[in-house]
Each structure stands twice: as structure tokens, then as C-alpha cells.
N, C-alpha and C positions, 0 to 999 in steps of 0.2 A: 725804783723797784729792783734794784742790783742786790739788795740783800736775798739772805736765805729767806728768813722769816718773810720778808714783803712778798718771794713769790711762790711759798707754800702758804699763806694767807689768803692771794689772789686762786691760785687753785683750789684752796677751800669754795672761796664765794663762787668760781666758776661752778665748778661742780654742782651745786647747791642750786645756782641757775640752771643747770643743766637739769637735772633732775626735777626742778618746778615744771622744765617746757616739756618733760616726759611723763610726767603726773598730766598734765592738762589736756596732752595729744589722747592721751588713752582716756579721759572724760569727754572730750567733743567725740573722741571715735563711738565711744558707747552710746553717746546721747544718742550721735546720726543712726546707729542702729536702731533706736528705743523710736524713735519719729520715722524712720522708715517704717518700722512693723506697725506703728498704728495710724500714719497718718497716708502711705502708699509711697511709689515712685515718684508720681509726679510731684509729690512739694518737694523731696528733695533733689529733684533738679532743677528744678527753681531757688531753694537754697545753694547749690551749686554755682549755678550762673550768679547769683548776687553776690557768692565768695568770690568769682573768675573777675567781675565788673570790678570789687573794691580792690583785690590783689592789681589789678592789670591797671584800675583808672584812679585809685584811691578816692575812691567816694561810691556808694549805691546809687544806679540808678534810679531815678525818678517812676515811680509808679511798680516797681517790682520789691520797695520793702515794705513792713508792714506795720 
């Protein structure tokens, strides 16, 4: 990748990635808002704790998915 073109090509696709993981952050943010207002606090701290279990243990624990 020492050329010009190979690393204004990869900054293309970076970007592009980047931009996907910023589209997708602002849809799960909207969704968690849309399932707080109708389903209350307490599922989404249950969906919390089930993002902290896979983030930290990579896998859901047992009996808290659905």
C-alpha cells in the first residue's frame, strides 16, 4: 500500500466503514429509545446487562436472553 492511489482507495473504504458504524450507532440509539418509551426501564436494563455479559464474556448468559 506505498502507493498514492492504494492509500486514497483504503481511506475511501475506511471512511465508508466508518460511516456504516455511524449510521448503525444512531439506529440502535433510536431503537433503545422507541423500546424504552413502550416497553419501560426495567427491559432495558435487562437488555443492558445482556450487552455488559456479551461485551465482557462474549456469549449471553443463560436464562437472561430471549
Amino acid at each position: 500500500m506505498s502507493s498514492t492511489s492504494g492509500k486514497e482507495q483504503f481511506m475511501r473504504q475506511f471512511d465508508a466503514i466508518v460511516g456504516g458504524v455511524k449510521q448503525n450507532k444512531v439506529k440502535v440509539s433510536t431503537r433503545n429509545i422507541e423500546i424504552s418509551q413502550s416497553k419501560g426501564d426495567s427491559y432495558m436494563h435487562e437488555t443492558r446487562c445482556r450487552l455488559v455479559d456479551v461485551h465482557t464474556h462474549g456469549q449471553v448468559q443463560a436464562g437472561l436472553h430471549s
